[in-house]
NUDOSE-64338 format. One record per residue (C-alpha): residue number from 1; x negated, y negated, z negated. Coordinates in Angstrom, 1 decimal, decimal comma. Example, Ala and Ser with C-alpha at 12.3 -4.5 7.8 and 13.67 -1.06 7.14 Angstrom:
2
<1; <-12,3; 4,5; -7,8>>
<2; <-13,7; 1,1; -7,1>>
//
This chain:
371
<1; <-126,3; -137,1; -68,8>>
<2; <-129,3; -139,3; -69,5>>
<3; <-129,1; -142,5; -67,9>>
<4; <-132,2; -143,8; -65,9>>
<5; <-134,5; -146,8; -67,8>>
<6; <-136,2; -147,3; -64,0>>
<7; <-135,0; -150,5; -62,1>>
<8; <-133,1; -149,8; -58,9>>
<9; <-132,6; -152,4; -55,7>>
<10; <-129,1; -151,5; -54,0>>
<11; <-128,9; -152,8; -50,6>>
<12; <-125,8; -152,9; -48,8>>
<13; <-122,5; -154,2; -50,5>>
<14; <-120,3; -155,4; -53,8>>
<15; <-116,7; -153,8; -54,4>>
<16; <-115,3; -155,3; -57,7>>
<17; <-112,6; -157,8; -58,9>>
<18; <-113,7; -160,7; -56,5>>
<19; <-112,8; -157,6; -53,1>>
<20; <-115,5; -156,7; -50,9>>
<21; <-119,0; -158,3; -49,9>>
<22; <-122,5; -157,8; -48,5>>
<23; <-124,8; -158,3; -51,2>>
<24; <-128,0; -156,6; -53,1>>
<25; <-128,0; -156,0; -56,8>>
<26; <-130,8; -155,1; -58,6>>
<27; <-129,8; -152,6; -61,9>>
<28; <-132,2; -152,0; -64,7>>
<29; <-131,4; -149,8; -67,6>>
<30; <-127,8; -149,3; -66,2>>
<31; <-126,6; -152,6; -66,3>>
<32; <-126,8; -155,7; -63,4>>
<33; <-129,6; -157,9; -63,4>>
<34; <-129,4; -159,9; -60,2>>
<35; <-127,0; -160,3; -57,2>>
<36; <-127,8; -162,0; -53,9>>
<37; <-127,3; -162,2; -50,5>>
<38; <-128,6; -159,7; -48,3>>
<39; <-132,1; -160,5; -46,6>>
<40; <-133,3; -162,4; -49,7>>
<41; <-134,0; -159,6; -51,8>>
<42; <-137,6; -158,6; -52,5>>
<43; <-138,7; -155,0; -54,0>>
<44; <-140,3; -155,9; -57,2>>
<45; <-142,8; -153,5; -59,0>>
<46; <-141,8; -149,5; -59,5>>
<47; <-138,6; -150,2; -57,9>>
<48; <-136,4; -148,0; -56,5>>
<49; <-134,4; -149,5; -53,3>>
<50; <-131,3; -148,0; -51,9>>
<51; <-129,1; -148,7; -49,7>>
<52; <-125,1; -148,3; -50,7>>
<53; <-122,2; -149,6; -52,3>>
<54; <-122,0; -151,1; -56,2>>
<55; <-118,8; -150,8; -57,8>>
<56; <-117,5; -150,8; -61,6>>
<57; <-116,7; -147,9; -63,4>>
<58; <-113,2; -146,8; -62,6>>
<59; <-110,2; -146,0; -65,0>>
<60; <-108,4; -142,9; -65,3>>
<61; <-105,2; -144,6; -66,3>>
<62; <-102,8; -141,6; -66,9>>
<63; <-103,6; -138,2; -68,2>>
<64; <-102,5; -135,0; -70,2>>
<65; <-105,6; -133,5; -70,9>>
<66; <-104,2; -130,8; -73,6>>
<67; <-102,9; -128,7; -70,2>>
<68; <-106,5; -128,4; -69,2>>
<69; <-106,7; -125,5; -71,4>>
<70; <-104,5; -123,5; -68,6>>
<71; <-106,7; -121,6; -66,7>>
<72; <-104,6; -119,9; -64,5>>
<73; <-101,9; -121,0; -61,8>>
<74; <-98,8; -122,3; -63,6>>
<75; <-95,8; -121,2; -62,5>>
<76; <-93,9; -122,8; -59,4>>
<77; <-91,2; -124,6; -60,6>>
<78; <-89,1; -127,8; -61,1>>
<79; <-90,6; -130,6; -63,1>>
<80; <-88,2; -129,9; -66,2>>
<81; <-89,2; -126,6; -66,1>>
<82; <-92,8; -127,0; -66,4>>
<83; <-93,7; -130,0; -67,9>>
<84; <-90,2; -131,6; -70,0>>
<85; <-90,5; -131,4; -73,9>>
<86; <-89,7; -129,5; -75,4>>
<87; <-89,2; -126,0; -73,8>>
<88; <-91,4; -126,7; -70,7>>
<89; <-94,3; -124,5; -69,7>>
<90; <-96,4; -126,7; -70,8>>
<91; <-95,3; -127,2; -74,2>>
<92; <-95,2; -122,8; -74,4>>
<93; <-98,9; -123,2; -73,3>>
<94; <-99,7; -125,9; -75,8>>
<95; <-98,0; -123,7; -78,7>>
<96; <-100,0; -120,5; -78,1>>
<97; <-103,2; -122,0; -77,9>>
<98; <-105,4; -122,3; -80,8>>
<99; <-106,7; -125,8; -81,7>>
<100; <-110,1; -124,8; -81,2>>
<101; <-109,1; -124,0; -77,4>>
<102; <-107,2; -127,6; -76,8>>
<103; <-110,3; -129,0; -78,3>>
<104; <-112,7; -127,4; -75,9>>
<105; <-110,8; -128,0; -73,1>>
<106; <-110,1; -131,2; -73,5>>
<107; <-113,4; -132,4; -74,1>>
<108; <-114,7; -130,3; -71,0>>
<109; <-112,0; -132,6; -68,7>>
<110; <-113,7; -135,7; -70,4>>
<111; <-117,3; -134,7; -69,9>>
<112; <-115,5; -134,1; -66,1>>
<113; <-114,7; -137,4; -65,7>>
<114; <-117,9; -139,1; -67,1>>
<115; <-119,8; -136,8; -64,8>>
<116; <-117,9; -138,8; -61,9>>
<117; <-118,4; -142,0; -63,3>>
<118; <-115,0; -142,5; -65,0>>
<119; <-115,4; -145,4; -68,5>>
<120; <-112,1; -144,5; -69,8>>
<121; <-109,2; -143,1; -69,7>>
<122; <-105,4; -143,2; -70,9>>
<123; <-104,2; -140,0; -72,2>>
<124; <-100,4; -139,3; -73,4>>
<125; <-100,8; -137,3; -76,5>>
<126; <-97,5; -134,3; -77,1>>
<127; <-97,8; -132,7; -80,5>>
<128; <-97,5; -136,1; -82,7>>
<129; <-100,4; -136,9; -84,8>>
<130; <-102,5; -133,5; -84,5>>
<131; <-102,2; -134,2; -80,6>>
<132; <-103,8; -137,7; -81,2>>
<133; <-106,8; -135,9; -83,1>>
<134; <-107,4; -133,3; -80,8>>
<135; <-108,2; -136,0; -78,7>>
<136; <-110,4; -137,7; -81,0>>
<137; <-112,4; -134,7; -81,8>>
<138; <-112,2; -133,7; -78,5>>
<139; <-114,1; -137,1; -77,6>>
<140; <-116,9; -137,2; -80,0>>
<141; <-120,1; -138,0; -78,7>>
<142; <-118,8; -138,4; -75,1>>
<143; <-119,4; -141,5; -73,7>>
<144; <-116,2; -142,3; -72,5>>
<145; <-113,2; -144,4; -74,0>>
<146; <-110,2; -142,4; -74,5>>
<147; <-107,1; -144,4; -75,0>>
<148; <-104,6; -141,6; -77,1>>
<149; <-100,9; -142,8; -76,2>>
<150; <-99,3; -140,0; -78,8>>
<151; <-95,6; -139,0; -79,3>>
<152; <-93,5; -138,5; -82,1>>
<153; <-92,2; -135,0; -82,5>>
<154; <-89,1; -135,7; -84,5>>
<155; <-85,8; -136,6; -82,9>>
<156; <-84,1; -139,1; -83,8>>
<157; <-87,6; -140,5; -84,1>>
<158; <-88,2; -140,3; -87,8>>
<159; <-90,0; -143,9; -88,6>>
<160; <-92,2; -142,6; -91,0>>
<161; <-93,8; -140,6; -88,7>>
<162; <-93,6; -143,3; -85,9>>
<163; <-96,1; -145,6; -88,4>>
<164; <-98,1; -142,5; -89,1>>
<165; <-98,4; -141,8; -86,0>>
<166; <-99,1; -145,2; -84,9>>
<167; <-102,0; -145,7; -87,5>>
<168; <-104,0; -143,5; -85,6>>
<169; <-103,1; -144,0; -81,9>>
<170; <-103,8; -146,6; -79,1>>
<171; <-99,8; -146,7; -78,7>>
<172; <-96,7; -144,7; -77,9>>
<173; <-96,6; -142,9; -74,6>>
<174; <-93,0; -141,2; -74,5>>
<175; <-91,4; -138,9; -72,1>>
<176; <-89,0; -140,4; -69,1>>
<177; <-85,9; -142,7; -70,5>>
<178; <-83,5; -140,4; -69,3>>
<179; <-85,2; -137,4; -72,5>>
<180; <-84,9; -140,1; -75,2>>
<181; <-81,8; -142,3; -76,6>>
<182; <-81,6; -146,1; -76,2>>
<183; <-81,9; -146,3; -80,2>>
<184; <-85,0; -144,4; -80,1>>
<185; <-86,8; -146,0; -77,0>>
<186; <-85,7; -149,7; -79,3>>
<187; <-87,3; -148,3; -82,4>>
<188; <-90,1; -146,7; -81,0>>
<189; <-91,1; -150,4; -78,6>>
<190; <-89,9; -152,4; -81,9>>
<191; <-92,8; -150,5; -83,7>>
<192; <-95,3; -150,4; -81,3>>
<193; <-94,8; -154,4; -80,6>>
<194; <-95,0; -155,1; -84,5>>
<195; <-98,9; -153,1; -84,6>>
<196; <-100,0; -154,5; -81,8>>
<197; <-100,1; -151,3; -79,9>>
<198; <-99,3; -150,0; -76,4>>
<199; <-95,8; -148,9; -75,7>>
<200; <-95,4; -146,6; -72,0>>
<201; <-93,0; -144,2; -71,0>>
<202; <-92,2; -142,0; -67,7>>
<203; <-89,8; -143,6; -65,0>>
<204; <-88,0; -141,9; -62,3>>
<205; <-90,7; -139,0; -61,7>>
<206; <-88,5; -136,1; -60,8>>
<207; <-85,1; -138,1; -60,4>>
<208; <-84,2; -141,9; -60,0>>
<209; <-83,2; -143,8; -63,2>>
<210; <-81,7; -147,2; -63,7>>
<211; <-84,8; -149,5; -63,9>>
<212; <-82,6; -150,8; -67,1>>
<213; <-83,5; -147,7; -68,9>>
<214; <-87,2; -147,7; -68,6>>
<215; <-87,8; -151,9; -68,9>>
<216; <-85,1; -152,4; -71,7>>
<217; <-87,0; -152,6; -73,7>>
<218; <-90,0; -154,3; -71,7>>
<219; <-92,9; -151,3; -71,7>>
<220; <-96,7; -152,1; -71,1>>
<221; <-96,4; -149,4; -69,0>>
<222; <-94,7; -146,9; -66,6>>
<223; <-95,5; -144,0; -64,9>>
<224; <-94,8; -142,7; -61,9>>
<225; <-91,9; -144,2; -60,0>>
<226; <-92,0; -141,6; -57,5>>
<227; <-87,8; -141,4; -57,3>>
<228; <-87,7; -145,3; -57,9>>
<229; <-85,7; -147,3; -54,4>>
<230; <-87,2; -150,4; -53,1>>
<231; <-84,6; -152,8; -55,1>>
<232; <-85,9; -150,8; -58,4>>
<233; <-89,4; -151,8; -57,6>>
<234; <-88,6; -155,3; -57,2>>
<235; <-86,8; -155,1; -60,8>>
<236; <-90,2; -154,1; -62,4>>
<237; <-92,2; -156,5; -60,1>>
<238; <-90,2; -159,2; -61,5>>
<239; <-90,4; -158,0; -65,1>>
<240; <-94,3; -158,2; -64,9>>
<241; <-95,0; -154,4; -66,0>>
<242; <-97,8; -152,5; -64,3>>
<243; <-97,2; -148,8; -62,8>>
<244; <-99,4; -145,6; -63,1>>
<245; <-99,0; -143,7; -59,6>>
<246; <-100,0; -139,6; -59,7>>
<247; <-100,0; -139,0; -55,9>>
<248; <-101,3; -135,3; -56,4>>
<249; <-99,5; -134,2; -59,0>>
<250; <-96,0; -136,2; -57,4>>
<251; <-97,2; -134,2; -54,3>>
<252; <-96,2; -130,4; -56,2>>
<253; <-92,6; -131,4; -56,7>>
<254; <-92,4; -132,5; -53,0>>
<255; <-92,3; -136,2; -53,8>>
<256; <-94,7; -139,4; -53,6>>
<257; <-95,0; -142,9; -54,4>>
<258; <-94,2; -145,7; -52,6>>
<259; <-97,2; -146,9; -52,1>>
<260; <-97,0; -149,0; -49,3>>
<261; <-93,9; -150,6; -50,7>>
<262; <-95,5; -151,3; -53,8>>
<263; <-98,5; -152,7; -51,7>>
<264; <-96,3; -155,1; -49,9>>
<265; <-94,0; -156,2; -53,2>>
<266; <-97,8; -157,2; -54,6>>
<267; <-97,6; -154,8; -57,7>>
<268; <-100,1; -153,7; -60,3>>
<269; <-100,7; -150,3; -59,5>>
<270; <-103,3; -148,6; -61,3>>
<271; <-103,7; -144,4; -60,7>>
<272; <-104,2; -141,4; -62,9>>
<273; <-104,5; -137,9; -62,5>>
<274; <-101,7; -136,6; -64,2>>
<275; <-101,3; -133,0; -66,0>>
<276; <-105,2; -131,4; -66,2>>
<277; <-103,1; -128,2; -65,3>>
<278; <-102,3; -128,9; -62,1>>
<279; <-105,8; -130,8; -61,0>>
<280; <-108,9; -131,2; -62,1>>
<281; <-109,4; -135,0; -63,4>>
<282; <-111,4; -136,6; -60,8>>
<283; <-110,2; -139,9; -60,0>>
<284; <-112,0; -139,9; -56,3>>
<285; <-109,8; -136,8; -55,2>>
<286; <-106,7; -138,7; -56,5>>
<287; <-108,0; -142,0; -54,5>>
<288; <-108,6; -139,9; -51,3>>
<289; <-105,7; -138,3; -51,6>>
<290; <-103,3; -141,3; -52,4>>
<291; <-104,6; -142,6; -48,8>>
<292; <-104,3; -139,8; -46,8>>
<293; <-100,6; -139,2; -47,9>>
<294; <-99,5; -142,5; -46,9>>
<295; <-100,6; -141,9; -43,4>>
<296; <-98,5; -138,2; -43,5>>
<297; <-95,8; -140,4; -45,0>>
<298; <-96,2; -142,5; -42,0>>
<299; <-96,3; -145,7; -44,8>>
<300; <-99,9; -146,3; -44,8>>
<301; <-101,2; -148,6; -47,7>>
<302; <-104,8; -150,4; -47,2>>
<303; <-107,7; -148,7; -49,2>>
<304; <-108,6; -151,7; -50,8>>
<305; <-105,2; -151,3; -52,5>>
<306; <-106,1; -148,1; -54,0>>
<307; <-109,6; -149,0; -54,8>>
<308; <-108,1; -151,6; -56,7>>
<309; <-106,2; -149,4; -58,5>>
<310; <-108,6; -147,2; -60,0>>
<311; <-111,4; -150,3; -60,4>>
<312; <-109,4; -153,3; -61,0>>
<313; <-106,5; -153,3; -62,0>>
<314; <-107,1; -151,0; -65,0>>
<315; <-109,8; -152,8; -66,4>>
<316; <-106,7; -156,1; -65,9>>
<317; <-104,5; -154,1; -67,9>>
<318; <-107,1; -153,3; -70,7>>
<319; <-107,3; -157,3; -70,9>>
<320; <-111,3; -156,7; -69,6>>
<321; <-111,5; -158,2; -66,7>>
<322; <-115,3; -158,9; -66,7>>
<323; <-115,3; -155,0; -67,3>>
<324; <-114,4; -155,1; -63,3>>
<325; <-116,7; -157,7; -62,0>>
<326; <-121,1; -156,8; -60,8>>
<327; <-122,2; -159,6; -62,2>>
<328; <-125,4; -160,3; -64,2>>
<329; <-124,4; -160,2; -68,1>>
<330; <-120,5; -158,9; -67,3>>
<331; <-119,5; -155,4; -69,0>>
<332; <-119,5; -153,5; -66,4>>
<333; <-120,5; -150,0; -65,9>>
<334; <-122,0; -150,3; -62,4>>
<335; <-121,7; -146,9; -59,9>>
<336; <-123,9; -147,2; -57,4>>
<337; <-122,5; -145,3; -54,2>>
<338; <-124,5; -144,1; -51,2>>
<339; <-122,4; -144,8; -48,4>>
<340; <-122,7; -147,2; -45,6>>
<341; <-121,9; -150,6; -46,5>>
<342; <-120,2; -152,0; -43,8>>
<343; <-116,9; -151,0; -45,1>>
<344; <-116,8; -150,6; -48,8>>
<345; <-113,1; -150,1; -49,3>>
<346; <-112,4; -147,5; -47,2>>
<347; <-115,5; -145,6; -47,9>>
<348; <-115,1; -145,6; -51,9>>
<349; <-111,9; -144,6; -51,5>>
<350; <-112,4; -141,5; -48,6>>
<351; <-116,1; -140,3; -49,5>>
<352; <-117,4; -141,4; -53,0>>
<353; <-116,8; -137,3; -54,1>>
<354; <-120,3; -136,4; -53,0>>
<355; <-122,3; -139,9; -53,1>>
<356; <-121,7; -140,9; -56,4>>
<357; <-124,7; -142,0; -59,0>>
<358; <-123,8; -142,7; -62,1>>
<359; <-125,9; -145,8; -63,4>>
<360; <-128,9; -144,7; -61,1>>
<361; <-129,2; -141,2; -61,5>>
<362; <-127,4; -138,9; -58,7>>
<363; <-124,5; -136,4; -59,1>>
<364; <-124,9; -133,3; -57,5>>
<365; <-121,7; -131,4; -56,7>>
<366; <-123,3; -128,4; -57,9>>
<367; <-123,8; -129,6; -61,0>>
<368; <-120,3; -130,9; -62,0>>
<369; <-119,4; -129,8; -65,4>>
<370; <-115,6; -129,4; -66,5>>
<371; <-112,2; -128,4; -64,9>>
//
């Protein structure tokens, strides 16, 4: 999508890593120029003026974007049955498809999300090093960072492979703790920690697992944590390591988050979308989603909480924090939104689906390209 060279004056509000403020900001070529305060902002030239919300580019933290070449309705069934290695649906679905196929549907969910906005995203990569290419084909030209969390295939984990692997991936992104030995999860973090790479795994997503499994050793990240008890969530509070939640994709197996105890225990909580099977990747479904099954869960979270999760905290966890702050100079993406302003929190997180403009130039539902 070209992106607009014409200066625009956004009236209304900032959401970012500071929370939520009136302010203007005036955008030229993409990028922030100028904040203020509100009622000291002057139209300058051929300037476009809105009125709205400006918020950073948000973070897909957690996908699987080889299942987006399913096109049909998978099968109903219990997580192990669809989507465990190495006999899952999935994993059948992935084997019968041609690489040509993964390729083209992968990079149709990417040109998805930067359609809604989204900078990057984390992607766990099955099918060892060929899964981590697909990706990197798959990504070519598409302006969007794709993080590629790959697997090793072999088991034990054959450490050959593991350093091959790793000398073409972001990191290691392994199934849950309970599908791989203690020896394996040790050599796998041991080797991840000596490149300097990412090490994340599953954690209680279909069942509850000792918290001693899945942070020993200490992971960069976990996912899920839909099975995990208040005490558990404490135990990875304390150990400092930052959760993916999937609310949609939880929701199929009849299970969710606890959001609103992760809320109150103050962890980092970033979100994903989960298996490109199940959903289509668009991170303001997940977001309105997320808030509206805390209320039928009668455990409501605040939406600043989840707008923090797909526009902060990421961009923490990435170690780019400026990447989350409108700023004049910072490396942020800025969205501009065009909602009402006196509430930015709650209206990013419930109505950004058909407001969006990416850097200026609007996104018409219509138009939407991907799954």
């Amino acid at each position: 999508m070209p992106r607009t060279r014409a200066a625009m004056l956004v009236e209304g509000a900032v959401l970012d890593i500071d929370g939520a403020r009136p302010a203007y900001v005036r955008l030229r070529g993409g990028r922030v120029v100028e904040v203020g305060t509100p009622g000291t902002d002057s139209t300058r030239g051929r300037e476009t003026r809105v009125r709205g919300i400006v918020v950073p580019s948000p973070v897909n933290a957690h996908t699987h974007l080889g299942d987006a070449v399913s096109s049909v309705e998978p099968p109903h069934g219990s997580v192990a049955t669809l989507v465990r290695p190495p006999d899952g649906y999935k994993f059948r679905l992935l084997e019968r498809a041609s690489r040509a196929e993964k390729v083209a549907a992968i990079r149709a969910a990417l040109e998805r999300m930067v359609h809604e906005g989204v900078a990057a995203t984390v992607d766990f990569r099955e099918e060892g090093r060929g899964g981590v290419e697909l990706l990197r084909d798959a990504a070519r030209g598409v302006p969007i960072r794709a993080l590629s969390l790959g697997r090793p295939v072999a088991r034990p984990v054959d450490p050959r492979e593991l350093a091959d692997l790793l000398g073409a991936a972001d990191g290691i992104g392994l199934s849950s703790a309970r599908d791989e030995s203690d020896a394996d999860r040790r050599r796998v973090a041991a080797a991840c920690r000596r490149a300097g790479k990412f090490y994340a795994l599953h954690a209680s997503e279909a069942v509850r697992e000792d918290p001693e499994s899945y942070l020993n050793p200490r992971p960069d990240l976990v996912v899920h944590l839909a099975r995990a008890t208040r005490d558990d969530l404490v135990r990875v509070r304390d150990a400092r390591v930052p959760v993916v939640v999937c609310p949609r994709s939880n929701a199929l197996f009849g299970r969710q988050p606890d959001l609103a105890g992760m809320e109150r225990l103050g962890l980092s909580v970033l979100l994903g979308t989960d298996n490109a099977m199940f959903h289509a990747p668009s991170l303001w479904r997940e977001l309105e989603f997320a808030y509206v099954a805390t209320r039928l869960r009668r455990r409501p979270v605040s939406a600043a909480f989840l707008a923090r999760a797909a526009l902060v905290e990421p961009w923490r966890w990435l170690g780019e924090p400026a990447a989350a702050r409108i700023a004049p100079g910072s490396s942020a993406r800025p969205l501009v939104l065009r909602l009402p302003p006196d509430d930015p929190a709650y209206q990013v997180v419930t109505r950004t689906t058909e407001h969006l403009m990416v850097r200026g130039e609007p996104v018409s539902p219509r138009t939407r390209t991907g799954r």
